[in-house]
C-alpha positions in Angstrom: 0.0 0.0 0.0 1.7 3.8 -1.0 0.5 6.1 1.2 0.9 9.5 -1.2 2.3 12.9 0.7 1.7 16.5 -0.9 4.8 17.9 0.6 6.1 21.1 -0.2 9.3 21.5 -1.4 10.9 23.7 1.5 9.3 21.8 3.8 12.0 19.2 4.5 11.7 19.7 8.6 7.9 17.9 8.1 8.9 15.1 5.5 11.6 14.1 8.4 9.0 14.3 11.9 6.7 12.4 9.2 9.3 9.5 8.6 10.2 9.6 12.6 6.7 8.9 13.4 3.6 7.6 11.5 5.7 7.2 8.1 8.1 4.9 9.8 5.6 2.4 10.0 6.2 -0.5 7.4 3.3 -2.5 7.5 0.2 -3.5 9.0 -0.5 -7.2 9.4 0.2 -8.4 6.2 0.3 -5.1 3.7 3.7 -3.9 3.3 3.1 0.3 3.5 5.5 2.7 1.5 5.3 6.3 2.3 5.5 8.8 -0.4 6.1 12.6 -0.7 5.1 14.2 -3.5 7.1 18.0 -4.8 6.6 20.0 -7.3 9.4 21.6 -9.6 12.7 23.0 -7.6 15.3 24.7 -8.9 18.8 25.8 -7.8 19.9 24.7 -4.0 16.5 23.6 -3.4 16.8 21.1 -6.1 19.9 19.9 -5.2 18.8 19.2 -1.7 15.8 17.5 -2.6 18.0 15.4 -4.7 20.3 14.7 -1.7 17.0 13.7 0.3 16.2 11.2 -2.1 19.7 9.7 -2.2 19.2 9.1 1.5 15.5 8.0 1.8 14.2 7.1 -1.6 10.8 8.1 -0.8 10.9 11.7 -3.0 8.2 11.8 -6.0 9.0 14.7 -7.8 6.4 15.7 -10.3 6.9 18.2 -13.1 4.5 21.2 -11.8 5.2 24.3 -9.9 5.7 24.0 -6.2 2.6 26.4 -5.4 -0.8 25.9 -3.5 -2.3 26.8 -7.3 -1.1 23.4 -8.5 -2.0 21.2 -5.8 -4.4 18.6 -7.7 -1.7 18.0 -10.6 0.8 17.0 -8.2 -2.2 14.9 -6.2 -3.4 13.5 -9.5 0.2 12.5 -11.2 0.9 9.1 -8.4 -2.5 8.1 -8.9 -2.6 8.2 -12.7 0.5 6.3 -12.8 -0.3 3.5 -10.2 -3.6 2.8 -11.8 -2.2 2.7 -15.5 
């Protein structure tokens, strides 16, 4: 089961209290859970450090849409359009 984060690029301080707590969790009885965070487009330093965080955790989506509030349902729509297909 992915479990599908909208996560702000900047907002690396909440992907990591996510992963120390509930996103830790690996599975429930028998389903294996995989937690996912979902960006938007980065550029510059930003990039780079999102591309350092996946290195580490492997758990980055990175969708090609602007970071902004404005784009919210293209970067909510893009894991489930490509899970179901």
């Amino acid at each position: 089961m992915y479990i599908f984060v909208k996560s702000k690029n900047s907002h690396a301080d909440h992907r990591h209290a996510i992963r120390r707590t509930w996103g830790s969790q690996t599975s429930i009885d028998r389903w294996r859970i995989r937690t996912i965070f979902v960006t938007g487009n980065a550029s510059g330093l930003l990039q780079k450090s999102i591309h350092n965080e996946w290195e580490i955790y492997g758990d980055i989506l990175q969708v090609d849409a602007p970071d902004e509030y404005e784009y919210v349902f293209e970067r909510s729509e893009y894991p489930i359009l490509n899970v179901v297909s």
